[in-house]
N, C-alpha and C positions, 0 to 999 in steps of 0.2 A: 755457561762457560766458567770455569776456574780462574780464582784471581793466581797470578803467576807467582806473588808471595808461599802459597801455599799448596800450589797441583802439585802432582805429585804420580810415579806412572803404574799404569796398572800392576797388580798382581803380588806375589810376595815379590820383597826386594830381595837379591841375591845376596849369599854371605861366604867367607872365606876365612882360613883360619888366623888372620889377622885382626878383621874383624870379632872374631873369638872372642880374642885376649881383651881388646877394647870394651866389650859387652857388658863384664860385670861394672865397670866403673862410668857407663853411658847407661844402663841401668837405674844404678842408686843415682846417680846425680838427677837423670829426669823426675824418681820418685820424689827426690827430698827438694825439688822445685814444683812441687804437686802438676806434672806433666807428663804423666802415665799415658801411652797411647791406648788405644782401642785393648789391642792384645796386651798388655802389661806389660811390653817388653819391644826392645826395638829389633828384634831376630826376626817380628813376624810384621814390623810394622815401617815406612819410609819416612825417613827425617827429611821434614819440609825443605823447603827453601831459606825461607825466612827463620829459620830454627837455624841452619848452618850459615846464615848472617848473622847470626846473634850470638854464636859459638865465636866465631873469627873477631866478633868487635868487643866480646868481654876478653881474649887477650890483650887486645890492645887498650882497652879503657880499663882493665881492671890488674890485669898479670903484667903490667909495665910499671906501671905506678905502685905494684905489690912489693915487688922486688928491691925497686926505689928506696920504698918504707923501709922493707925489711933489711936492707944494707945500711938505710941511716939510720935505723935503731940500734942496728947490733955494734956500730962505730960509736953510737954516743951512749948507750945502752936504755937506751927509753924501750921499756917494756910493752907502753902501747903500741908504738909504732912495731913492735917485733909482731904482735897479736895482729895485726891490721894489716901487715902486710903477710902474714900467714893462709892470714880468711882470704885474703884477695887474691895471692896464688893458687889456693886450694879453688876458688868457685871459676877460674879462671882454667884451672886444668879441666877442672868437669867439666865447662860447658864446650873445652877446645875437644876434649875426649866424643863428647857428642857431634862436633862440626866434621871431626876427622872419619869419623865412621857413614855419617852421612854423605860425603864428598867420596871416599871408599863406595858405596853402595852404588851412587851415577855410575862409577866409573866401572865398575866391574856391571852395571845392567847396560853400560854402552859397548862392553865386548858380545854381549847377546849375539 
């Protein structure tokens, strides 16, 4: 039996041209987090579970508090906080770029 974190449903998962667009930037981000699936690419392969929990809570634990940074740097002009809240938008979009396309995939293999 499959732990529920990580089943996942038979066959290729379906795609649409929404998913398209999303592809190249769910892509490079799983490469440059060394979490390349089987096929190299998420077109031929289904984003877990627990992979689109991990996409929706680096918004919230990373792309809130990024913003935060990046607003109170550019007020007081602290160049870390500009850098710091950059990186934390940037990994925060990645990993929501992967949640969204995964959430997309259920939803269009539930119109099946």
């Amino acid at each position: 039996m499959a732990y529920p974190w990580t089943r996942v449903p038979a066959g290729t998962p379906p795609i649409d041209p929404w998913q398209l667009r999303l592809l190249p930037v769910a892509d490079l981000f799983m490469g440059l987090m060394w979490s390349r699936p089987g096929g190299l690419s998420l077109r031929t392969t289904w984003v877990t579970p627990a992979t689109i929990w991990l996409g929706v809570a680096a918004i919230a634990l990373a792309g809130v508090p990024g913003v935060g940074a990046l607003l109170c740097g550019l007020a007081r002009g602290r160049v870390l906080y500009i850098v710091a809240g950059l990186v934390a938008i940037a990994l925060a979009t990645g990993a929501g770029t992967v949640a969204v396309y995964g959430i997309r995939q259920r939803r269009l293999a539930a119109r099946r």
